[in-house]
N, C-alpha and C positions, 0 to 999 in steps of 0.2 A: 504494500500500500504506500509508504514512503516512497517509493520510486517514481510510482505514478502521480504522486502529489507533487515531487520534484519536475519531473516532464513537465505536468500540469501547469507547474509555476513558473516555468523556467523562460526566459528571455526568447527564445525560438519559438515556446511551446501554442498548444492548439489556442491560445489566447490572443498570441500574435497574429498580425499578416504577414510575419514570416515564417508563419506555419500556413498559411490559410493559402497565400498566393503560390506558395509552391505547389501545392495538391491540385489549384485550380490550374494551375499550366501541365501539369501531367495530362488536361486535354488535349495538349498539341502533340506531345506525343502518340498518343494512342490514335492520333486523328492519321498523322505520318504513318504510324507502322500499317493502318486498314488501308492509308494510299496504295502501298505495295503492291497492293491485288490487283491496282490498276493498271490497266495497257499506260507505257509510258508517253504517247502520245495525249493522251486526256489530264497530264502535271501541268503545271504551269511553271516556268521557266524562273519568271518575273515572283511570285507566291513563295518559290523554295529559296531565291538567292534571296529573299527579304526576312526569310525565316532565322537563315544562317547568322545573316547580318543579327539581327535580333539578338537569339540566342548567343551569340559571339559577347556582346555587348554588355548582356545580364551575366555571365557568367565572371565576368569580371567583376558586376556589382556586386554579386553574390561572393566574390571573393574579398573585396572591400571594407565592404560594412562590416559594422561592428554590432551586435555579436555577428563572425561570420557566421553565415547560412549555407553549410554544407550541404541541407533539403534542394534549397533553388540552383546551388552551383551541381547536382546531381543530376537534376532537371533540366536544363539547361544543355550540360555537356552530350546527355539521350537528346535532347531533340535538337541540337547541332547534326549528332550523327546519322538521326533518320532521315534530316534534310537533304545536309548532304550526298545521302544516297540519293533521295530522292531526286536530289541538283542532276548526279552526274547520271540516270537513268532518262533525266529527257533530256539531255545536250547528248548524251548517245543516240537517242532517237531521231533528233536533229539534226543529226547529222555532224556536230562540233566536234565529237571523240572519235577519232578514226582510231587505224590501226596501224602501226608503222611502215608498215607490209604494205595497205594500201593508198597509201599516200605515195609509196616512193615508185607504184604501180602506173600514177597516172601522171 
């Protein structure tokens, strides 16, 4: 029970919005990994390099602030990475990521 009263109280804790705002951005995760299923033609190009940018940016705050918030910088660094896949899955579609092979083909 002290522990839980600890968390409870604690500077990060579910009292915070640095408890609150990280859970609530766990949506753009989850939003990124269901992208996945999609044909990479239906991403948007503009939508994922803004994500990055984003999350690039928080995750710095997240390392800033005091107390840090290792919730948001955890948050943050997931949905960097689902972006960025998600980035480089339609600039392959796009035609922007070739292959070395076929670049030096034509």
């Amino acid at each position: 029970m002290a522990l839980f009263r600890t968390f409870w109280n604690s500077p990060v804790g579910p009292k915070t919005t640095h408890f609150w705002g990280p859970v609530a951005n766990w949506g753009f995760v989850i939003a990124g990994l269901v992208d996945t299923q999609k044909p990479p033609e239906l991403l948007s190009g503009n939508m994922s390099a803004a994500m990055c940018v984003y999350s690039a940016l928080f995750m710095r705050f997240a390392w800033m602030v005091q107390p840090r918030n290792y919730l948001l910088l955890a948050c943050h660094v997931s949905n960097e990475t689902v972006h960025l896949y998600q980035f480089s899955r339609w600039a392959k579609a796009q035609g922007y990521l070739q292959k070395k092979e076929e670049v030096e083909k034509q």
